[in-house]
MMTF fields as JSON, N, C-alpha, C and O atoms, coordinates in Angstrom:
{
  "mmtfVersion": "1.0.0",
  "mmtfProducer": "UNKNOWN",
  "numBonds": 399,
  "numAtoms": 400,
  "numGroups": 100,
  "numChains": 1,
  "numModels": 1,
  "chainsPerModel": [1],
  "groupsPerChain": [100],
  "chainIdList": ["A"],
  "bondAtomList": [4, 2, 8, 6, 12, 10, 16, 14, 20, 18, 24, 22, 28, 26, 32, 30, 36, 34, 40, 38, 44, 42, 48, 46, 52, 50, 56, 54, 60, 58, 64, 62, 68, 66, 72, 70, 76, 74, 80, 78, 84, 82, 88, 86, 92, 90, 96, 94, 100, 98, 104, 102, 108, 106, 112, 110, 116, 114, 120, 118, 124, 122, 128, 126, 132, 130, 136, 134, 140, 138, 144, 142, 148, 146, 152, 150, 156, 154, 160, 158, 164, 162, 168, 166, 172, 170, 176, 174, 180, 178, 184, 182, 188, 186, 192, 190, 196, 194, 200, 198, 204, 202, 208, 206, 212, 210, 216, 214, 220, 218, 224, 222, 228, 226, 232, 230, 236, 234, 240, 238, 244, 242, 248, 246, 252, 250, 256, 254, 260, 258, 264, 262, 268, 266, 272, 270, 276, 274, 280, 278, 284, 282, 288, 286, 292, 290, 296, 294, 300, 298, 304, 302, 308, 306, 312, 310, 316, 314, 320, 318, 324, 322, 328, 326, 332, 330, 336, 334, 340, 338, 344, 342, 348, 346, 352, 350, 356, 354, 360, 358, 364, 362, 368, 366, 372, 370, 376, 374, 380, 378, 384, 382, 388, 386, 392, 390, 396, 394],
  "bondOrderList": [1, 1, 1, 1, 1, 1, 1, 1, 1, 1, 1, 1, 1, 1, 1, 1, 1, 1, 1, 1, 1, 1, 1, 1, 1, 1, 1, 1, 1, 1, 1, 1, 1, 1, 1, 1, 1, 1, 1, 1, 1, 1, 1, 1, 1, 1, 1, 1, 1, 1, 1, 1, 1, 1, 1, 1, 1, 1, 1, 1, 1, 1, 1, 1, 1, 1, 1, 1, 1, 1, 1, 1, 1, 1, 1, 1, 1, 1, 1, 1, 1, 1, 1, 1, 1, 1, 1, 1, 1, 1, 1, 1, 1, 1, 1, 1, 1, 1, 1],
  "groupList": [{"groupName": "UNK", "atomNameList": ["N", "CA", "C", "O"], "elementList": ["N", "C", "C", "O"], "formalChargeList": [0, 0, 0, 0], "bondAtomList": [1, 0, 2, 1, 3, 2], "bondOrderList": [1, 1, 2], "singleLetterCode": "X", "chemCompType": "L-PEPTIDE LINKING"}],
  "groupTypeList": [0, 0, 0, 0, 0, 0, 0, 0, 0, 0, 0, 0, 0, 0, 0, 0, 0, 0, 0, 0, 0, 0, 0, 0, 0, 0, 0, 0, 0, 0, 0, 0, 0, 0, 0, 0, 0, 0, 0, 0, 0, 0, 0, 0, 0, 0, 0, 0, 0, 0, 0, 0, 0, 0, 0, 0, 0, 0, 0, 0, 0, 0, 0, 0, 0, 0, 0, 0, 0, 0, 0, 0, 0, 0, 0, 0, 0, 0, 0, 0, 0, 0, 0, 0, 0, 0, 0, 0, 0, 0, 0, 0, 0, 0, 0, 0, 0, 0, 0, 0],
  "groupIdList": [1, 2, 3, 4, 5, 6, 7, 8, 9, 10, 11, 12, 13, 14, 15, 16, 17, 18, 19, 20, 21, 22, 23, 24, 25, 26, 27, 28, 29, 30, 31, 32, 33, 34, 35, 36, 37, 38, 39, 40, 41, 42, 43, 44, 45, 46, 47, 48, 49, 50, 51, 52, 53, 54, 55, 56, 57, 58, 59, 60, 61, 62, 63, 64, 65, 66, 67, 68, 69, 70, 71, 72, 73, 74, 75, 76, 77, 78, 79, 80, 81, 82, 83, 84, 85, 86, 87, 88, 89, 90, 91, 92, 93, 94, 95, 96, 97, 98, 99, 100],
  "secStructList": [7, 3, 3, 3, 3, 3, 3, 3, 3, 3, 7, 4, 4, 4, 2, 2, 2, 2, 2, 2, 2, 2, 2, 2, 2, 2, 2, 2, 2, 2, 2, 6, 7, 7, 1, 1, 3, 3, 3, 3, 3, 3, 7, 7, 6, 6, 6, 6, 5, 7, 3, 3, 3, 3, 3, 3, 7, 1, 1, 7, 1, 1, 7, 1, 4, 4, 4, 7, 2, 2, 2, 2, 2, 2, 2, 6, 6, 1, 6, 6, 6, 3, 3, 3, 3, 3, 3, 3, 3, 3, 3, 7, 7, 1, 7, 7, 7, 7, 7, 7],
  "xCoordList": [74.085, 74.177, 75.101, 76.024, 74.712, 75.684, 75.752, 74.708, 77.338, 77.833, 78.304, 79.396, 77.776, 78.351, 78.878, 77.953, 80.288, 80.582, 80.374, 80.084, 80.417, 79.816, 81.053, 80.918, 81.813, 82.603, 82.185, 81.29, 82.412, 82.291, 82.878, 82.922, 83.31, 83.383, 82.561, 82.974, 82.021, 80.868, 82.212, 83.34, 81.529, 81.623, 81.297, 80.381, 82.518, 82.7, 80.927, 80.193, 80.565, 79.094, 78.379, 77.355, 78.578, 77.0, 77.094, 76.334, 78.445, 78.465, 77.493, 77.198, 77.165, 76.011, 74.773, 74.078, 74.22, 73.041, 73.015, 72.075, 74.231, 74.268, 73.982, 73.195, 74.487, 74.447, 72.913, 72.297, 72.686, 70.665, 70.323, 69.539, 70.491, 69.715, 69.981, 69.086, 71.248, 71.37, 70.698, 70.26, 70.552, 70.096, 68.287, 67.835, 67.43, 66.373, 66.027, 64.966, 67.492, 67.171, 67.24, 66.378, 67.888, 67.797, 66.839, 66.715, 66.204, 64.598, 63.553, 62.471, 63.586, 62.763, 62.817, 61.768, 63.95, 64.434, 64.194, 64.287, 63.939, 63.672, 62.086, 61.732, 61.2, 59.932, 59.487, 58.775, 60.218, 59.425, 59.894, 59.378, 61.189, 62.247, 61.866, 60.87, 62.721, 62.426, 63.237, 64.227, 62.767, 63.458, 64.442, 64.241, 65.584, 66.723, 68.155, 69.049, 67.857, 68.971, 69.717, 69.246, 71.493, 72.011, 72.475, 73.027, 72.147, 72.569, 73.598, 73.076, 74.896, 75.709, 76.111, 75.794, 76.683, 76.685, 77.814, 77.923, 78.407, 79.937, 80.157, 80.033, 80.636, 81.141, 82.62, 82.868, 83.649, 84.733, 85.643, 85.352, 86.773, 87.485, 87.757, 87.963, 87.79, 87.976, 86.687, 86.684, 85.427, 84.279, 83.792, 82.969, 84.084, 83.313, 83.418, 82.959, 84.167, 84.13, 82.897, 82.279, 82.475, 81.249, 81.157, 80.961, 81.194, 80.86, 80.048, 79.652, 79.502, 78.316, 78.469, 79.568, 77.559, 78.327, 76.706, 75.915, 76.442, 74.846, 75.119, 75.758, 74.364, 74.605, 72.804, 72.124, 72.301, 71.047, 71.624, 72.697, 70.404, 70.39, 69.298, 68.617, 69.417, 68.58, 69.014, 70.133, 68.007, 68.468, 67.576, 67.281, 67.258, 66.971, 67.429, 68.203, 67.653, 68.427, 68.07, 69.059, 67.711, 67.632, 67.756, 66.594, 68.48, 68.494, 67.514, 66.954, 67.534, 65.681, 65.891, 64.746, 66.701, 66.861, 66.275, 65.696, 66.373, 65.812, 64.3, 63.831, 63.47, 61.902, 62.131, 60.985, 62.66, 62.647, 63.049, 64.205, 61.873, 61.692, 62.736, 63.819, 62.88, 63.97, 65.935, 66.961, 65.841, 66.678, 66.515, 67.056, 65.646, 65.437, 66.083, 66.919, 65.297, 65.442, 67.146, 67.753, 67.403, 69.543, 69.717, 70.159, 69.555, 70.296, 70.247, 71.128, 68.929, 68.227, 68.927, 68.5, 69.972, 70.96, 72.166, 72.71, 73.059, 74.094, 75.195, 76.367, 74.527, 75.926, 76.413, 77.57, 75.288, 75.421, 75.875, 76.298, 75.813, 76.358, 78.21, 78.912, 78.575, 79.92, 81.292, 81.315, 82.266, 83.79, 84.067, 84.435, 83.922, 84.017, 83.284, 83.261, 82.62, 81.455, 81.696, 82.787, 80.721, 80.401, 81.139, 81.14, 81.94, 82.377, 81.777, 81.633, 81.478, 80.333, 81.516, 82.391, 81.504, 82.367, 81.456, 80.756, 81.789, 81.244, 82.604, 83.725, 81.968, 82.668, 82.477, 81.335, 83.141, 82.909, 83.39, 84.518, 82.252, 82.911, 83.843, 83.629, 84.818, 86.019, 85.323, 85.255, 84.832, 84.432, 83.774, 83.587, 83.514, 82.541, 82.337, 81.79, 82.94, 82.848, 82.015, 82.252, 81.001, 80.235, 80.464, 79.626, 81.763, 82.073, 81.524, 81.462, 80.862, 80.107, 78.918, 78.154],
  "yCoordList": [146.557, 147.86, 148.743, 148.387, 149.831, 151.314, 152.158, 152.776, 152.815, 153.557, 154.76, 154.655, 155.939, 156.611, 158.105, 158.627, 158.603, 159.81, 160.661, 160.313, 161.853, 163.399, 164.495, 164.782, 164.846, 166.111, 167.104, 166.84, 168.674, 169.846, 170.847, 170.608, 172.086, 172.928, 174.557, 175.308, 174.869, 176.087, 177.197, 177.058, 178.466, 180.01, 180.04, 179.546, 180.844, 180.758, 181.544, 180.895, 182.271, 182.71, 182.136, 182.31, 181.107, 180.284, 178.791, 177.849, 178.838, 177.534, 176.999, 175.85, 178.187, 177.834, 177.672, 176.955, 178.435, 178.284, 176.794, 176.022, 176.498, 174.43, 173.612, 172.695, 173.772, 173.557, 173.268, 172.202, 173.98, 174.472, 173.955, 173.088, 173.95, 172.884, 171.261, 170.417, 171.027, 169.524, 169.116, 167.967, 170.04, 169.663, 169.165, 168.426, 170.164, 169.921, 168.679, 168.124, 167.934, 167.025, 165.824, 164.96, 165.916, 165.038, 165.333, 164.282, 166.307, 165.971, 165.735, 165.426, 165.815, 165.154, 163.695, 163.07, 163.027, 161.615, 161.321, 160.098, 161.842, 161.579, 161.096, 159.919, 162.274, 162.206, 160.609, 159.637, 160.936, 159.941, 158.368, 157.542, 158.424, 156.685, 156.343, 155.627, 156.858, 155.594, 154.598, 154.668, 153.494, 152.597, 151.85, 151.578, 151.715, 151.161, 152.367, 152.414, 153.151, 154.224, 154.349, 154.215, 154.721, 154.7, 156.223, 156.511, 156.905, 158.376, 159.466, 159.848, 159.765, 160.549, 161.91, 161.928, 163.019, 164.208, 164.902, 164.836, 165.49, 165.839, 167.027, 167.058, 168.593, 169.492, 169.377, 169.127, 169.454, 169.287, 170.543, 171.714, 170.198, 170.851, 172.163, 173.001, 172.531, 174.145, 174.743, 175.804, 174.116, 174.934, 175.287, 176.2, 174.861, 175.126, 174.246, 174.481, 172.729, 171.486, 170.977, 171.603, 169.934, 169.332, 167.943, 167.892, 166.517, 165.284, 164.578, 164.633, 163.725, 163.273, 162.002, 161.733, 160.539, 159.346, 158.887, 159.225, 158.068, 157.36, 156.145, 156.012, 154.876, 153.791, 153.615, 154.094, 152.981, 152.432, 151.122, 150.763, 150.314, 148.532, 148.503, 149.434, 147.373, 146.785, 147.116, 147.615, 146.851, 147.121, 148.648, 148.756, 149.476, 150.801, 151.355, 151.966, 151.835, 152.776, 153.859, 154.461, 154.438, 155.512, 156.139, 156.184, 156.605, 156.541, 157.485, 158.381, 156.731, 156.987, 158.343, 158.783, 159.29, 160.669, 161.396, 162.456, 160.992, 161.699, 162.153, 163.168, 161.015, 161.11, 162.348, 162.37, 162.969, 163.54, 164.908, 165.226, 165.832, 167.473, 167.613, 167.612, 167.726, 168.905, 168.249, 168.922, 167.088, 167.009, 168.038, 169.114, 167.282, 167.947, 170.051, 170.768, 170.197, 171.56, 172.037, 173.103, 171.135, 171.228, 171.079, 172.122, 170.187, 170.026, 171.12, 171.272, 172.176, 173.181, 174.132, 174.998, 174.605, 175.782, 175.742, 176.813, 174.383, 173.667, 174.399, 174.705, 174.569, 175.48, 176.895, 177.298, 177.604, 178.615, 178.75, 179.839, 177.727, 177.882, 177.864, 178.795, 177.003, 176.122, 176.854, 177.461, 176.572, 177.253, 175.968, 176.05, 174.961, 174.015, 172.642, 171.755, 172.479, 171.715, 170.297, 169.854, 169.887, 168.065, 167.501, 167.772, 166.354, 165.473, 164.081, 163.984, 162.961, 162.294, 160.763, 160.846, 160.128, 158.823, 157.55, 157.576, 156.323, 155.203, 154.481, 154.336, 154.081, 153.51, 152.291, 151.983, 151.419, 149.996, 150.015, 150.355, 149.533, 149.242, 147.68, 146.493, 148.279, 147.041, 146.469, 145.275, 147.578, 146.606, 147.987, 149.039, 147.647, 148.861, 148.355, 147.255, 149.338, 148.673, 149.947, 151.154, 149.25, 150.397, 149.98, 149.398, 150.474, 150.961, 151.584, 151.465, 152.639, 153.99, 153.085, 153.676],
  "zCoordList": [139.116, 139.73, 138.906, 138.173, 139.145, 138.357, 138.858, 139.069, 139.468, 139.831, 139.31, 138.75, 139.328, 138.478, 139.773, 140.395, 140.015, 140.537, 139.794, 138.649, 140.047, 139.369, 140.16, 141.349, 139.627, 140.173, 139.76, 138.956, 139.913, 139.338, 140.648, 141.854, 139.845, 140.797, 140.885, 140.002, 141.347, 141.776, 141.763, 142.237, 140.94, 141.047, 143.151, 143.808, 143.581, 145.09, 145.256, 146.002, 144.895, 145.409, 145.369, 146.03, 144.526, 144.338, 144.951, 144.727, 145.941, 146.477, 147.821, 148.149, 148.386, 149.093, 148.859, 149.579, 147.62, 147.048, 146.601, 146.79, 145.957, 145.559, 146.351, 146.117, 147.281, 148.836, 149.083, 149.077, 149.204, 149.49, 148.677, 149.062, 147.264, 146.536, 146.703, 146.732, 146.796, 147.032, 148.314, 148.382, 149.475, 150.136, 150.515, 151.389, 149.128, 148.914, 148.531, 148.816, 147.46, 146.822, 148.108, 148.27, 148.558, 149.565, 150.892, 151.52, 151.446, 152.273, 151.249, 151.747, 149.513, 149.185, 148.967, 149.123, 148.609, 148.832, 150.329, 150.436, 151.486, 152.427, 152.198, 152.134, 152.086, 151.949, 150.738, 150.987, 149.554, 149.012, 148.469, 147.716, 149.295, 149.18, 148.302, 148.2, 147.178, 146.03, 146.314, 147.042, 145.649, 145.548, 144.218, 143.034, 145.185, 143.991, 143.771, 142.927, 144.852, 145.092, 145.954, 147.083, 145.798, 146.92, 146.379, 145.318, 147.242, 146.627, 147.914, 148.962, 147.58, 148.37, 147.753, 146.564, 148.15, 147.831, 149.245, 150.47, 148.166, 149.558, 148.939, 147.715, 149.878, 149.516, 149.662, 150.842, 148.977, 149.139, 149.886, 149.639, 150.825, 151.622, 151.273, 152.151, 149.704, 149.427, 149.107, 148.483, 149.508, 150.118, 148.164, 148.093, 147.159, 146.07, 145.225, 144.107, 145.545, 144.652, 145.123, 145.983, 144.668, 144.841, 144.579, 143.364, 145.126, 144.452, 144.718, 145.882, 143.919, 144.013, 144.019, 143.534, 144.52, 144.285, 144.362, 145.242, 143.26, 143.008, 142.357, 141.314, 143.337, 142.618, 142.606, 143.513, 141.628, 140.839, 140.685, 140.2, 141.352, 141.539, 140.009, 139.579, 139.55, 138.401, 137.365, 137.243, 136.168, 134.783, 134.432, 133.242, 135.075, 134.473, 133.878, 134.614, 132.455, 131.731, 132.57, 132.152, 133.144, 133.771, 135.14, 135.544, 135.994, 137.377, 137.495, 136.864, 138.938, 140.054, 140.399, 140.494, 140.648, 140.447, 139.698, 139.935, 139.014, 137.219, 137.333, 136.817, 138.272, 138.475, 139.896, 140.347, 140.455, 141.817, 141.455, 141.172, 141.482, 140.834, 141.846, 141.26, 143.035, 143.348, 142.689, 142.781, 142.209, 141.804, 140.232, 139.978, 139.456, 138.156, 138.468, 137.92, 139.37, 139.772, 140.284, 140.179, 140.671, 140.951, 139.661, 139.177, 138.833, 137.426, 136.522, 135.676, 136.678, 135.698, 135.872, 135.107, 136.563, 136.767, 136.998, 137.268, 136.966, 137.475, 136.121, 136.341, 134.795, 134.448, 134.621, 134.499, 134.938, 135.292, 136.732, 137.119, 137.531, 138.609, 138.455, 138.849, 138.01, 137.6, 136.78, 135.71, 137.625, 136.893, 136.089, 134.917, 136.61, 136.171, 135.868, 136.72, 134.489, 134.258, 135.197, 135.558, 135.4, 135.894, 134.649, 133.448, 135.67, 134.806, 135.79, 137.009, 134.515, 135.022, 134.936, 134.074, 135.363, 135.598, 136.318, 137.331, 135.278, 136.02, 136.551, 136.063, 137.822, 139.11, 139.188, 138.848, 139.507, 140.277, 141.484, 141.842, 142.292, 143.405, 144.104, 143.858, 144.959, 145.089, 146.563, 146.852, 147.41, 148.567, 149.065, 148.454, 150.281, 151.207, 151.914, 151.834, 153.738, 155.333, 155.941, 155.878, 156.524, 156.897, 158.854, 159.543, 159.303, 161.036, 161.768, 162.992, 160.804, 161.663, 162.601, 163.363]
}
């Protein structure tokens, strides 16, 4: 498995439009479950950070995102959105309790 977080922070106008797009990306991950994705997405407390958290099971050089147009379509304007570019980081995970 591979974990990779994604930070960046959005120009304050265009933080809802990001918003709206991440959110496309995810009712289309609704519609078409790929498989082999664990995919999260958080607006952060000052309303224009943004993080992203995607783990991909197997040996794919490529995460299952990559195939999903409305993602392609978030990625196609993400610098022009941005004060501050994505910075992309691989993660390991130490444990995970799911209470909810």
């Amino acid at each position: 498995m591979k974990t990779i977080l994604v930070r960046y922070k959005v120009k304050p106008e265009l933080a809802d439009e990001n918003q709206r797009l991440i959110e496309q990306v995810f009712a289309q991950l609704a519609r078409d479950k790929p498989d082999g994705l664990r995919y999260q997405s958080f607006r952060l407390a000052d309303g224009v950070s943004f993080m992203h958290l995607a783990t991909r099971g197997g040996e794919a050089d490529e995460s299952p995102l990559m195939k999903v147009e409305a993602f392609r379509a978030f990625l196609a304007g993400i610098k022009d959105r941005c004060v501050e570019p994505p910075v992309q980081t691989e993660v390991k995970a130490i444990g995970r309790y799911d209470g909810l």
